[in-house]
Backbone of each chain as ProteinMPNN parsed JSONL, in Angstrom:
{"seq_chain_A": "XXXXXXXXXXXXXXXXXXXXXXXXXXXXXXXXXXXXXXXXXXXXXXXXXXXXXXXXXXXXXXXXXXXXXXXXXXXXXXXXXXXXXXXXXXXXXXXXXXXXXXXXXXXXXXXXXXXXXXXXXXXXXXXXXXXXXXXXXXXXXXXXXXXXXXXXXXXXXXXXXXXXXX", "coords_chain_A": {"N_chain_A": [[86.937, 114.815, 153.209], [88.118, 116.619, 150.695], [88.271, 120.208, 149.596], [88.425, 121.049, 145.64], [90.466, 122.598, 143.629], [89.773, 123.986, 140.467], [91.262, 123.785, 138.117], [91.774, 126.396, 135.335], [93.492, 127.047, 132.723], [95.212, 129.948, 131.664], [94.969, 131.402, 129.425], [92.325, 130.555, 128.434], [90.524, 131.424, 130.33], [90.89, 133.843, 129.795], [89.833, 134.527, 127.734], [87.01, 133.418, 128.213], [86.36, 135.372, 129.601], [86.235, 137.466, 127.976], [84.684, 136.831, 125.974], [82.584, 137.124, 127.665], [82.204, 139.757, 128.178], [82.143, 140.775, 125.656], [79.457, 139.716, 125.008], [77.96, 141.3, 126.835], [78.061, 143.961, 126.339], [77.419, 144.047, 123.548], [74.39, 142.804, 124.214], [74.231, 145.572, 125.57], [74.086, 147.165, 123.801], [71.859, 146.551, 121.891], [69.837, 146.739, 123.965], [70.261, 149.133, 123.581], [69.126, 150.689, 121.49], [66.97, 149.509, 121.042], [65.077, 150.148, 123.276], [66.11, 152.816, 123.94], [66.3, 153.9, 121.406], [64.318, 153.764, 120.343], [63.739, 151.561, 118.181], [62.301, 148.76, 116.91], [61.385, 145.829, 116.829], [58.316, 145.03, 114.337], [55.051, 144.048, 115.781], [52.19, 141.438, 116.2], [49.477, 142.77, 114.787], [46.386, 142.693, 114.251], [44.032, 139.995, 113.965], [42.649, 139.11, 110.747], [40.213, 138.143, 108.33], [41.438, 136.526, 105.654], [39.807, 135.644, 103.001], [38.107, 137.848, 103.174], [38.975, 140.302, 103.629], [40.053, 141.961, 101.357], [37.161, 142.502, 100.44], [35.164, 143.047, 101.885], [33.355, 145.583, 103.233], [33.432, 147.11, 105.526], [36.225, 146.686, 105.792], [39.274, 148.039, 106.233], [41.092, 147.274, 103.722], [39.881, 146.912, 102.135], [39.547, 149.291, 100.758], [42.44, 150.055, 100.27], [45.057, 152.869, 101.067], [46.33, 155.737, 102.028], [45.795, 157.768, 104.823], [45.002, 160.538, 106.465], [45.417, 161.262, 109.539], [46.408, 163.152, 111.91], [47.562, 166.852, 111.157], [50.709, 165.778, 109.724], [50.729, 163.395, 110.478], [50.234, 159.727, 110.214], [47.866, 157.064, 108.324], [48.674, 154.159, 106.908], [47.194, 151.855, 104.805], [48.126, 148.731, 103.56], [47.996, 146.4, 101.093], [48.95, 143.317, 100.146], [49.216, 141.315, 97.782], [49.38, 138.022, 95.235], [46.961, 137.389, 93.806], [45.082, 138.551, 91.628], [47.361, 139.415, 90.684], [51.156, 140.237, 90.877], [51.56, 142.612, 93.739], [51.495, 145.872, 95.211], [48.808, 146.952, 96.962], [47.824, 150.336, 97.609], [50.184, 151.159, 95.281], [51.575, 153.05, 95.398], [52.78, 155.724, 97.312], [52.268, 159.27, 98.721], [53.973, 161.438, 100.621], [54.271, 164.538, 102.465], [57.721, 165.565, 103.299], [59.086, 165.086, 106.783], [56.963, 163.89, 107.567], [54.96, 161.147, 109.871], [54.907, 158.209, 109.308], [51.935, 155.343, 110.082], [52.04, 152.302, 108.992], [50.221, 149.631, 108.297], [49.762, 146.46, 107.381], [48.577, 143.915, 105.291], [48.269, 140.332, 103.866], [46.258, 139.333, 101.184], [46.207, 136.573, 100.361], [48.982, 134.738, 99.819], [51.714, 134.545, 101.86], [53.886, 137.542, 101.669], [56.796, 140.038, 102.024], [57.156, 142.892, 102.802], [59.612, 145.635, 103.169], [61.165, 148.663, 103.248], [63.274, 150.416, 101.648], [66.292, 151.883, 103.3], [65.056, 152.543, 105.506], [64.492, 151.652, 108.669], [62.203, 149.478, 108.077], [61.407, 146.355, 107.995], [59.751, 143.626, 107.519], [57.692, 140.767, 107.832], [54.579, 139.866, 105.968], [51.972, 138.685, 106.615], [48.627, 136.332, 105.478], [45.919, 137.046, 107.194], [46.374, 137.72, 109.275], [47.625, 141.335, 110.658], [50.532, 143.365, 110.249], [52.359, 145.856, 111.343], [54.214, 148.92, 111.789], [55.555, 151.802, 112.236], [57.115, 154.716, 110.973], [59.186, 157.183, 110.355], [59.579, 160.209, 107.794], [62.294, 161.415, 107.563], [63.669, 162.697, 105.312], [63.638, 163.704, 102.173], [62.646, 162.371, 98.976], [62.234, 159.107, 97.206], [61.546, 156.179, 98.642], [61.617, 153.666, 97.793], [59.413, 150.264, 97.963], [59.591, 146.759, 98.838], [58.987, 143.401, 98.345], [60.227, 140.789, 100.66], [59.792, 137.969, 100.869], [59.547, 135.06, 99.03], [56.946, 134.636, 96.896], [56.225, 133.689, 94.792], [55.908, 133.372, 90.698], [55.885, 135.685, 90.397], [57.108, 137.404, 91.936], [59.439, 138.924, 92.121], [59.03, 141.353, 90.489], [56.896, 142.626, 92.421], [56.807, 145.423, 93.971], [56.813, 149.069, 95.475], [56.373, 152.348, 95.795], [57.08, 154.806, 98.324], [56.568, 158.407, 98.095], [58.155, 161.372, 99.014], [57.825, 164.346, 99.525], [59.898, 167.49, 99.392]], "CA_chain_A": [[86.619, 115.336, 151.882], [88.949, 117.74, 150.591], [87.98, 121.085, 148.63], [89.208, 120.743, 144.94], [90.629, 123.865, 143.157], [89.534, 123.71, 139.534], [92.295, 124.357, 136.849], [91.948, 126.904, 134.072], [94.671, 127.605, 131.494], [94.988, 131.61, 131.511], [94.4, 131.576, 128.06], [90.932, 129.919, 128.299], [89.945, 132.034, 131.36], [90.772, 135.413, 129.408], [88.471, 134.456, 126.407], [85.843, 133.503, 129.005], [85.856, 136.461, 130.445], [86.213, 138.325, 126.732], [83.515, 136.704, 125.564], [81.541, 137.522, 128.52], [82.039, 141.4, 128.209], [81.316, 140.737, 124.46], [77.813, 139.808, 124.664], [77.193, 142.314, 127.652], [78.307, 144.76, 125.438], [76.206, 143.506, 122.598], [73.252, 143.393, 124.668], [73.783, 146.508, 125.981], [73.602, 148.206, 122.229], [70.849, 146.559, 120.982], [68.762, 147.47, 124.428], [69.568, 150.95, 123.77], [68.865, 150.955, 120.31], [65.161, 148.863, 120.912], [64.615, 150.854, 124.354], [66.701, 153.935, 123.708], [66.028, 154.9, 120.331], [62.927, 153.267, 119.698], [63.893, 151.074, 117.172], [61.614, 147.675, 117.498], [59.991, 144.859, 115.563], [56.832, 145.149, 114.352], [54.282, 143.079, 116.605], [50.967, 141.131, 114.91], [48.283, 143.95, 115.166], [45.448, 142.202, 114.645], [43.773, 139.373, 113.149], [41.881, 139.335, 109.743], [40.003, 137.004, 107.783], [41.889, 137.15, 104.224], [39.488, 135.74, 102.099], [37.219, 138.888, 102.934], [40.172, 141.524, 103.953], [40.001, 143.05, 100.58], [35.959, 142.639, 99.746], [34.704, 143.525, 103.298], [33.379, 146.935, 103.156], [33.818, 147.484, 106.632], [37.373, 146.417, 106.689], [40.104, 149.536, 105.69], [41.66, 147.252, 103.256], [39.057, 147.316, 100.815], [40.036, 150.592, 100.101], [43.737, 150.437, 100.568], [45.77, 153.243, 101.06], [46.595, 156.96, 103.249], [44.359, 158.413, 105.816], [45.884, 161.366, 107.583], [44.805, 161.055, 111.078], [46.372, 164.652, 112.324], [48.557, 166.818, 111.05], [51.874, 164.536, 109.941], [50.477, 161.85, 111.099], [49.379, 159.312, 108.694], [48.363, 155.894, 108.928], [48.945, 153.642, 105.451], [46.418, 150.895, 105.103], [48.519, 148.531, 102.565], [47.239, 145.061, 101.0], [49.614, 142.842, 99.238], [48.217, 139.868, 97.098], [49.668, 137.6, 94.464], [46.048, 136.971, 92.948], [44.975, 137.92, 90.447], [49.326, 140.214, 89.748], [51.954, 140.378, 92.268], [51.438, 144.067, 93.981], [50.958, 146.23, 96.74], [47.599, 148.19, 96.776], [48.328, 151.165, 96.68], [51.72, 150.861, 94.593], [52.65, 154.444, 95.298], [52.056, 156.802, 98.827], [52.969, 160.281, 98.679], [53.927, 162.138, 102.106], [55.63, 165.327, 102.462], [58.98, 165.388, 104.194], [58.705, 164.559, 107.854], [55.484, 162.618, 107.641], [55.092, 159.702, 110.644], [53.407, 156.974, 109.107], [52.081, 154.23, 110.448], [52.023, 151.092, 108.117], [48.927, 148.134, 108.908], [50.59, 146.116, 106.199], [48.523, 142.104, 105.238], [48.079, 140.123, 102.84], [44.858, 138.621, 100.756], [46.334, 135.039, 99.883], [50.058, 134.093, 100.39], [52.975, 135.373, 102.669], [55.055, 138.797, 101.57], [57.301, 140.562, 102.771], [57.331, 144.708, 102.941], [60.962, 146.278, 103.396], [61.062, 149.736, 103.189], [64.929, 150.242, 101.741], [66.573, 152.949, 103.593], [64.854, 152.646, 106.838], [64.607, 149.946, 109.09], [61.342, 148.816, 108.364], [61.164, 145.274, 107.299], [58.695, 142.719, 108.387], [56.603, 140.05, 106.894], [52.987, 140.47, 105.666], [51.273, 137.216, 106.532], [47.338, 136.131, 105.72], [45.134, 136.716, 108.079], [47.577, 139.362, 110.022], [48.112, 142.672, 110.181], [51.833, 143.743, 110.363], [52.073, 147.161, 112.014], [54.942, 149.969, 111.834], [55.395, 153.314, 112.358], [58.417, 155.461, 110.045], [59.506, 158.864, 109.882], [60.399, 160.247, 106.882], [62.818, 162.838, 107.625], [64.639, 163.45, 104.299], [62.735, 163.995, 101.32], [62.982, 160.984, 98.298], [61.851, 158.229, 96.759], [61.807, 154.956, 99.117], [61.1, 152.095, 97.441], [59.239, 148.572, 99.082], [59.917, 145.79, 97.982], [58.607, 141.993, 98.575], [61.129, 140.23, 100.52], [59.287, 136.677, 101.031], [59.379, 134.589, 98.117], [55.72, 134.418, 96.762], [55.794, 132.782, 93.452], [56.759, 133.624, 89.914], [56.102, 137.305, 90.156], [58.079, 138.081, 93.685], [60.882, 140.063, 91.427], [58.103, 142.188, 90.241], [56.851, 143.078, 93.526], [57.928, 146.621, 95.018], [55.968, 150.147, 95.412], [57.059, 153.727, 96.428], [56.683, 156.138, 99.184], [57.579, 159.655, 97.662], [58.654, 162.213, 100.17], [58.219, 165.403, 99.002], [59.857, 168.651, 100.089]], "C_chain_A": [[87.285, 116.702, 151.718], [88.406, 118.983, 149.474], [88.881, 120.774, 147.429], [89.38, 122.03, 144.314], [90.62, 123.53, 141.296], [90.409, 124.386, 138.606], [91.683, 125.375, 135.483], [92.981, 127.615, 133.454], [94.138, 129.387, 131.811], [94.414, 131.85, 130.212], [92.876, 131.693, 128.068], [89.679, 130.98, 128.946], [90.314, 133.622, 130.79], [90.388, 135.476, 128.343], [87.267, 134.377, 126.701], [85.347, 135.14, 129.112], [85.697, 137.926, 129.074], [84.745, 138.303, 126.427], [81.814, 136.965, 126.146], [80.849, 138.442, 128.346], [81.801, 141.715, 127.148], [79.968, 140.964, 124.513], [76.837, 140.852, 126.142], [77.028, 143.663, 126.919], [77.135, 145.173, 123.926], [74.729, 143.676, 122.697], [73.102, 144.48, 125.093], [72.939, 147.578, 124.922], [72.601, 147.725, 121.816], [69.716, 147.034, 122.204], [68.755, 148.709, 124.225], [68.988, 151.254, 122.561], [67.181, 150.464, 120.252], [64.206, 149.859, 122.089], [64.524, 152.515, 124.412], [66.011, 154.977, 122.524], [65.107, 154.588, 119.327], [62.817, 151.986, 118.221], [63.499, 149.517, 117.601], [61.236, 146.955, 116.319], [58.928, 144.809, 115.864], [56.162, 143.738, 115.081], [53.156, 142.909, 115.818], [50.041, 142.305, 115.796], [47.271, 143.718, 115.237], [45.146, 141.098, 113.948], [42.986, 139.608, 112.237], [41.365, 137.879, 108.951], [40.362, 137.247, 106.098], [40.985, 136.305, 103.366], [38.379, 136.473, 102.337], [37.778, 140.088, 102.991], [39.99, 142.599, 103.081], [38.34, 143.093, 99.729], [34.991, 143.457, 100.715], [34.434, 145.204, 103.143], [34.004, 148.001, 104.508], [36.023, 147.658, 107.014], [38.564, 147.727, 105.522], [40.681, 148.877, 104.712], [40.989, 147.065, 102.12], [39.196, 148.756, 99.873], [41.385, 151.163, 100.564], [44.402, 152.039, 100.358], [46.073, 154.917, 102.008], [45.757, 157.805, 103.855], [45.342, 159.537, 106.567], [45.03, 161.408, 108.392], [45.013, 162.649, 111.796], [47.733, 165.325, 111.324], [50.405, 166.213, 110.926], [52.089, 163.617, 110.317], [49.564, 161.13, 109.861], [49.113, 157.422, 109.031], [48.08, 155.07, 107.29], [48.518, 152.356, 105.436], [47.264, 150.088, 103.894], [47.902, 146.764, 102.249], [48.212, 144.439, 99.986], [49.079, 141.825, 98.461], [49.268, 139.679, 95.483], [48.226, 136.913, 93.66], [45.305, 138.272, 92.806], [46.759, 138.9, 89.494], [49.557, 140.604, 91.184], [51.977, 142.274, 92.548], [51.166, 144.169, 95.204], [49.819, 147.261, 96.176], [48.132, 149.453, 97.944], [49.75, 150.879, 96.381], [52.394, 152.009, 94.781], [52.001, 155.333, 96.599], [52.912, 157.983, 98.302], [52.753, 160.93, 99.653], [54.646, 162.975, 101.778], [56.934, 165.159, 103.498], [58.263, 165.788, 106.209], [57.727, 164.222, 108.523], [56.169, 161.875, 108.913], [53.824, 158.811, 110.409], [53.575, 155.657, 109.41], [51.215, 153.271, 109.865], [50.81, 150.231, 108.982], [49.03, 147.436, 107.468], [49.432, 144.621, 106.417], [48.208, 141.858, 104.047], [46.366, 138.961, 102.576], [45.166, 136.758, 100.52], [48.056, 134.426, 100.48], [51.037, 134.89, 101.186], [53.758, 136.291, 101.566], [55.786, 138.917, 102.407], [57.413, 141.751, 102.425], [58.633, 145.011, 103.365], [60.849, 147.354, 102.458], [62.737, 150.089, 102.839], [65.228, 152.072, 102.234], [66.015, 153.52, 105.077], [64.745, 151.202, 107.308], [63.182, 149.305, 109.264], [61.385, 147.746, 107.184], [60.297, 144.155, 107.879], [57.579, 142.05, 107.113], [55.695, 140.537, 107.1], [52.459, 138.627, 105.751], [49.567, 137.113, 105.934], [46.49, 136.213, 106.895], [45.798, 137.677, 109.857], [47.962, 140.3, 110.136], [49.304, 143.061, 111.215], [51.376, 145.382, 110.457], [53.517, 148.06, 111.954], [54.935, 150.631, 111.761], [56.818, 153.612, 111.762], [58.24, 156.657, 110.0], [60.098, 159.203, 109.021], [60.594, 161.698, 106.993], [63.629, 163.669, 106.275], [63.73, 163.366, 102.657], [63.811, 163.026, 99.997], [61.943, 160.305, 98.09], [62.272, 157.152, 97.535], [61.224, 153.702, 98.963], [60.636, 150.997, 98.355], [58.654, 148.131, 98.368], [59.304, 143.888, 98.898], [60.112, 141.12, 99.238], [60.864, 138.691, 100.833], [59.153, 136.113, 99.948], [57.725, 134.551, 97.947], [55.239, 134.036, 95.65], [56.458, 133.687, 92.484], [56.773, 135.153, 89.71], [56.647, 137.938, 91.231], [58.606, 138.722, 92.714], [59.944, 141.255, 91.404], [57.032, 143.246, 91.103], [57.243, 143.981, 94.278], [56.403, 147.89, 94.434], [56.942, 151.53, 95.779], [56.952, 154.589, 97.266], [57.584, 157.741, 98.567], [57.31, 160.816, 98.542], [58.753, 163.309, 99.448], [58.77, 166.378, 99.793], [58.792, 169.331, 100.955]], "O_chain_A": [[87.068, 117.687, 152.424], [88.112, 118.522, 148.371], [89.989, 120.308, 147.693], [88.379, 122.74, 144.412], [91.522, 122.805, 140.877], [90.227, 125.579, 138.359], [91.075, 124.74, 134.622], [93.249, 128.78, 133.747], [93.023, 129.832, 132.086], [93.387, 132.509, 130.055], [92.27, 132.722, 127.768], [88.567, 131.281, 128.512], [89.937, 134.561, 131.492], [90.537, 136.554, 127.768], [86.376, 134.898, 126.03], [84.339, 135.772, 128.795], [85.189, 139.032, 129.258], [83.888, 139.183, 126.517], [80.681, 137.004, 125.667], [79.621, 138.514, 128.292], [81.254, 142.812, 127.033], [79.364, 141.992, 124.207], [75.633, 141.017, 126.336], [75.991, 144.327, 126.933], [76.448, 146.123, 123.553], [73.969, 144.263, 121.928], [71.923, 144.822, 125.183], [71.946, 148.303, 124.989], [72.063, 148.556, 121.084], [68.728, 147.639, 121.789], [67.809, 149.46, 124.461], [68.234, 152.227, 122.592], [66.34, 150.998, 119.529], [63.043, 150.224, 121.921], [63.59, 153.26, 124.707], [65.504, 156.099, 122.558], [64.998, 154.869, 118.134], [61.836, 151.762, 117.511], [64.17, 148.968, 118.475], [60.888, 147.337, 115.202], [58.4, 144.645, 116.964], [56.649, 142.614, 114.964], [52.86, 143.713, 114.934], [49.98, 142.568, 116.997], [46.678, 144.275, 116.161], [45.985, 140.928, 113.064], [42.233, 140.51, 112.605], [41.971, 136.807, 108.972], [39.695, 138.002, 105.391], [41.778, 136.076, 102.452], [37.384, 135.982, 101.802], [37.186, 141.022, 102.449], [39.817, 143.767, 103.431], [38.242, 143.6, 98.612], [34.214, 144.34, 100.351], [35.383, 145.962, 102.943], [34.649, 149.049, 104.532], [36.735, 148.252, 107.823], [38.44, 148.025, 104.334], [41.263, 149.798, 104.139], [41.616, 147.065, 101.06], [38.984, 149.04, 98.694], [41.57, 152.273, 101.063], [44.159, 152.448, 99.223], [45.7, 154.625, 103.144], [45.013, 158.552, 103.219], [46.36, 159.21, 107.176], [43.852, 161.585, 108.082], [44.037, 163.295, 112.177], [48.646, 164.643, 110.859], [51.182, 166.246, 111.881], [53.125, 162.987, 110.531], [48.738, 161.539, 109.045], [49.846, 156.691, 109.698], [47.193, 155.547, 106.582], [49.262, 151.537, 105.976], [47.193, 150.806, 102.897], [47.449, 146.064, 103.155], [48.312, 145.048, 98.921], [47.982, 141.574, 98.96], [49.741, 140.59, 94.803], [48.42, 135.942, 92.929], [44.97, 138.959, 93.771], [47.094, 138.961, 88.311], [48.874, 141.004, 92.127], [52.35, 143.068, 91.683], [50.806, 143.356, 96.054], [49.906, 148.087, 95.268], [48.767, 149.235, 98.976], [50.458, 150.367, 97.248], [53.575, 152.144, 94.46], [50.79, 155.517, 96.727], [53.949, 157.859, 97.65], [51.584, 161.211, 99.916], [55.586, 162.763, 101.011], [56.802, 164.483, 104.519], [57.336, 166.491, 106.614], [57.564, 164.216, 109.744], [57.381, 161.854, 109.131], [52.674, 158.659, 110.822], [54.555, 154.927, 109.262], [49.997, 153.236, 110.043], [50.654, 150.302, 110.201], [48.392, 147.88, 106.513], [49.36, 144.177, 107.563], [47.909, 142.699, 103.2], [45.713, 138.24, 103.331], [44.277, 135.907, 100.551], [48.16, 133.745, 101.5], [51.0, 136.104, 100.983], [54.239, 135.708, 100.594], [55.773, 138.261, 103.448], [57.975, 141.759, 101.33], [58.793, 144.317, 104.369], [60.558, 147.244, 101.267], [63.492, 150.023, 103.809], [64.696, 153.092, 101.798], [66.368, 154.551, 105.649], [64.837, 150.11, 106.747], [62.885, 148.703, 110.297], [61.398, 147.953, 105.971], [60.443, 144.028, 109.095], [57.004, 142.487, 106.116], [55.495, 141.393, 107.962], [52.667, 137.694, 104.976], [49.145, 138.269, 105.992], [46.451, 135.199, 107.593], [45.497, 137.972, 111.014], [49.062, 140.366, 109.588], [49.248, 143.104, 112.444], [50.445, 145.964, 109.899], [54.248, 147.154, 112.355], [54.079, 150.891, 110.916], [57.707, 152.802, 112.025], [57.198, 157.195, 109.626], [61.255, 158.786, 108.98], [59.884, 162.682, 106.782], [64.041, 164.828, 106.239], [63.163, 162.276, 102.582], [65.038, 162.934, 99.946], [60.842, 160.596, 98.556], [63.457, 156.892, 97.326], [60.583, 152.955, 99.702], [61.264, 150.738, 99.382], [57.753, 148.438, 97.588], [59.439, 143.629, 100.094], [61.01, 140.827, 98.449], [61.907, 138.091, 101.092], [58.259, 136.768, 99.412], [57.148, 134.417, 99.026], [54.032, 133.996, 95.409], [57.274, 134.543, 92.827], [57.56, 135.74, 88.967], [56.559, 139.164, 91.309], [57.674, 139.415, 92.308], [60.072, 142.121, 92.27], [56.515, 144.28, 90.68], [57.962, 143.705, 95.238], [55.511, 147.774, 93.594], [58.154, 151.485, 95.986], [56.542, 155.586, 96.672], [58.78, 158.027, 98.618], [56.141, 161.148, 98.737], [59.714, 163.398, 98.683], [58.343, 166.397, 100.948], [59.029, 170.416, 101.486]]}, "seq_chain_B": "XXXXXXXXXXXXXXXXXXXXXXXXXXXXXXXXXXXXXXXXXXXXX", "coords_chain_B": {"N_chain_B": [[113.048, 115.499, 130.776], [112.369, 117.202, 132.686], [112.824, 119.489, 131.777], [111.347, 119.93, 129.87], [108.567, 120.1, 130.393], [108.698, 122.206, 131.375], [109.073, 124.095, 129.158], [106.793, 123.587, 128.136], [104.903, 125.27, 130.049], [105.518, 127.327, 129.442], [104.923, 128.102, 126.891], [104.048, 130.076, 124.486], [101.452, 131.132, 122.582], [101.37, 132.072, 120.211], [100.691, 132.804, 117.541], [97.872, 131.921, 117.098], [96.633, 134.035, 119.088], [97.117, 135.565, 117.476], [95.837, 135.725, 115.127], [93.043, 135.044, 116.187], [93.057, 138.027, 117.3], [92.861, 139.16, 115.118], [90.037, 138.133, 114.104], [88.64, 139.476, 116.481], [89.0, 141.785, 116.036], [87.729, 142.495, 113.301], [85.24, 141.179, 113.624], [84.42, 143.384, 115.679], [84.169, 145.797, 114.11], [82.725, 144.853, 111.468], [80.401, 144.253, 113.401], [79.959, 146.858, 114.565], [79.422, 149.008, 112.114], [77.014, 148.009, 110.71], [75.419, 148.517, 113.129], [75.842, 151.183, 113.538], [74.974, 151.585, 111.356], [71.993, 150.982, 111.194], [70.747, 152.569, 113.22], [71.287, 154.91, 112.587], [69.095, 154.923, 110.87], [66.901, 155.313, 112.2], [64.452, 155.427, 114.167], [61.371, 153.075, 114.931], [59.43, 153.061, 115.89]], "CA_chain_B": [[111.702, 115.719, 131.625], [111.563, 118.579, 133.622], [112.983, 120.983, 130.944], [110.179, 119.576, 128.468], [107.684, 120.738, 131.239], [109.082, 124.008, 131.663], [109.219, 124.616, 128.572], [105.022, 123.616, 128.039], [104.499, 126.268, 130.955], [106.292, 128.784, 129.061], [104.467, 128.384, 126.004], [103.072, 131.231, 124.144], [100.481, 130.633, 121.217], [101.088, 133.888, 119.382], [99.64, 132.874, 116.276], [96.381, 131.907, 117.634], [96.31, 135.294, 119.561], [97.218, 136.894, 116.383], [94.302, 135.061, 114.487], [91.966, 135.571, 117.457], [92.801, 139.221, 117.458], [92.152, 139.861, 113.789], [88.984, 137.76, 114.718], [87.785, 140.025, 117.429], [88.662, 143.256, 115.238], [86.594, 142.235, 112.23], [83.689, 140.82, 114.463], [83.659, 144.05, 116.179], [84.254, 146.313, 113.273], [81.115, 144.774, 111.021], [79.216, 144.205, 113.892], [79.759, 148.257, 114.416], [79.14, 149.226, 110.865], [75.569, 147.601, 111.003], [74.477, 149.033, 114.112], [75.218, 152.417, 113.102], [73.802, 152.105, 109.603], [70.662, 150.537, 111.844], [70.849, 153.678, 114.02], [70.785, 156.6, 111.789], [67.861, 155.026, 109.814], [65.99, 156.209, 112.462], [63.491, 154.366, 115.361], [59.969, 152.401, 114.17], [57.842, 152.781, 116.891]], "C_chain_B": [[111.265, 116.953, 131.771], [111.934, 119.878, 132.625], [111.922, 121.074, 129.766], [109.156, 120.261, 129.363], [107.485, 121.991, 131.296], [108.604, 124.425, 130.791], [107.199, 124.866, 127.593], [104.899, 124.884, 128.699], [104.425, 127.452, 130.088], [105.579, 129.068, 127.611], [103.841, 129.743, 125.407], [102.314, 130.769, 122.877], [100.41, 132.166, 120.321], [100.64, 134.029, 118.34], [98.116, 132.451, 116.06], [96.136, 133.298, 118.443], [96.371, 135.893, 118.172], [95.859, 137.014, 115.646], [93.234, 135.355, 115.315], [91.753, 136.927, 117.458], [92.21, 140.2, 116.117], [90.536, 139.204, 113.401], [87.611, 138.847, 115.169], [87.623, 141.477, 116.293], [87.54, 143.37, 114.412], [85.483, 141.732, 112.577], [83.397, 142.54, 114.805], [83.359, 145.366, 114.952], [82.595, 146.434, 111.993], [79.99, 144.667, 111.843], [78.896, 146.454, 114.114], [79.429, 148.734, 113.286], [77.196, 148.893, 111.304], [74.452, 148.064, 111.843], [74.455, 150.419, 113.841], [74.598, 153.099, 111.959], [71.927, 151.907, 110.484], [69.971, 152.087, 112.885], [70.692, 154.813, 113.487], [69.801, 155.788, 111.12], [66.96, 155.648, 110.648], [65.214, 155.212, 113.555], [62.246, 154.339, 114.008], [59.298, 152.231, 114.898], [56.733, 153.91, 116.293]], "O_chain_B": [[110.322, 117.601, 131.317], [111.43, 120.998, 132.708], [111.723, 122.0, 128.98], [108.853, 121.328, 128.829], [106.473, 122.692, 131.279], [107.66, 125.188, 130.999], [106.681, 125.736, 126.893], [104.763, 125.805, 127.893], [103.545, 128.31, 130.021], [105.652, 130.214, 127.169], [103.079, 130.38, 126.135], [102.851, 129.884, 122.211], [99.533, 132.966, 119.998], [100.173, 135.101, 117.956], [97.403, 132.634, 115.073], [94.964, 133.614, 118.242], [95.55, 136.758, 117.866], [95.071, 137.956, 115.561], [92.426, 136.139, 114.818], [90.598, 137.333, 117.575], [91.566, 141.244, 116.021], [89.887, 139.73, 112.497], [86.474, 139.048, 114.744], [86.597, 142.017, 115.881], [86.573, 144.102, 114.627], [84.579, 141.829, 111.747], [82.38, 143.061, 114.346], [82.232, 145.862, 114.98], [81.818, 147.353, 111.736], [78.843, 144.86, 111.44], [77.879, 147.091, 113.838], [78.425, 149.3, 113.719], [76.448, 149.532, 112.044], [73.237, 148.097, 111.647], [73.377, 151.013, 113.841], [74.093, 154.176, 111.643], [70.955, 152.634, 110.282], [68.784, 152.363, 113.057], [69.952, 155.681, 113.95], [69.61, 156.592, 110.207], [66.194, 156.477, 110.156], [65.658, 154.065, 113.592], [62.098, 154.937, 112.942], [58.457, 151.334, 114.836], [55.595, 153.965, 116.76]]}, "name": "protein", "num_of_chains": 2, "seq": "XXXXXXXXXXXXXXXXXXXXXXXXXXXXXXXXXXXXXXXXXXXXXXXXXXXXXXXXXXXXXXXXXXXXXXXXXXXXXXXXXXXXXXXXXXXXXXXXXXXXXXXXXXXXXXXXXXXXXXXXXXXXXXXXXXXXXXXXXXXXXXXXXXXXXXXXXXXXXXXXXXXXXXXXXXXXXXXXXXXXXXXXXXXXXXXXXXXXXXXXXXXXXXXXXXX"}
């Protein structure tokens, strides 16, 4: 039984090896960017029961919207719902410039989606789920969020504001 | 025969490298774009 020496074209074998150092490459940037520079997807935070989420006295989303926790720290209780008008409770946050707030985003009835334009927070809002993120707002503005999950005939209509003051 | 052979060996594909290379540019080009728009927005932990 003789050893066999397995043929590859040069060509073939220097795209291999391209494509190799591609996706090492690839992976290397997105671990530094998820590891490095903190930049992650939001994980489910907890469970909820959405047809009490927003009646529940106990539960923070009965009374949606900004709690400062310490100094620049903030945490933004938000509730989306397409019954009875497509919205986010509260429709408007106001932080001063370099606020870190952290979002507990769900919804009362069907799937949303929250995207924050201008940072990288985007992440569905499911029933019965609370979507979680943390954002720094270092530059002072208006940052719109917006619905990006289809949710019936009022999705277009769907968006709120975080305003960043000086 | 053998000069038809040779002349396989000797091949070059330079317009598939060329295509391939304006390929790799524009892969790596938008994939760079993206990551550093993703990068200055800032971390989300």
């Amino acid at each position: 039984m003789s050893a066999q020496k397995m043929h590859i074209d040069p060509y073939e074998r220097n795209w291999m090896i391209f494509s190799a150092v591609m996706l090492v490459l690839f992976a290397t940037a997105v671990s530094v960017a998820a590891f490095g520079m903190g930049i992650q997807v939001p994980a489910p935070e907890q469970r909820v029961d959405p047809r009490t989420v927003a009646t529940d006295p106990n539960s923070p989303w009965s009374n949606p919207g900004l709690r400062e926790i310490s100094p620049g720290k903030y945490d933004a209780y938000i509730l989306a719902h397409a019954i009875p008008s497509w919205e986010y409770l509260p429709k408007e946050i106001t932080v001063p410039v370099g606020s870190r707030v952290t979002f507990y985003v769900t919804s009362s009835d069907v799937q949303h989606g929250f995207k924050i334009q201008d940072t990288n927070a985007n992440f569905m809002v499911l029933p019965g789920q609370v979507s979680k993120l943390t954002v720094t707002f270092d530059k002072p503005g208006t940052y719109n969020f917006i619905c990006t999950e289809y949710c019936g005939s009022g999705h277009g209509v769907m968006y709120g504001a975080i305003i960043v003051t000086p | 025969m053998a000069k038809k052979d040779k002349e396989d060996d000797e091949f070059r594909p330079t317009g598939t490298m060329a295509v391939m290379a304006i390929f790799v540019i524009v892969l790596i080009a938008i994939w760079a774009t993206i990551y550093m728009i993703l990068v200055g927005r800032g971390g989300t932990l």
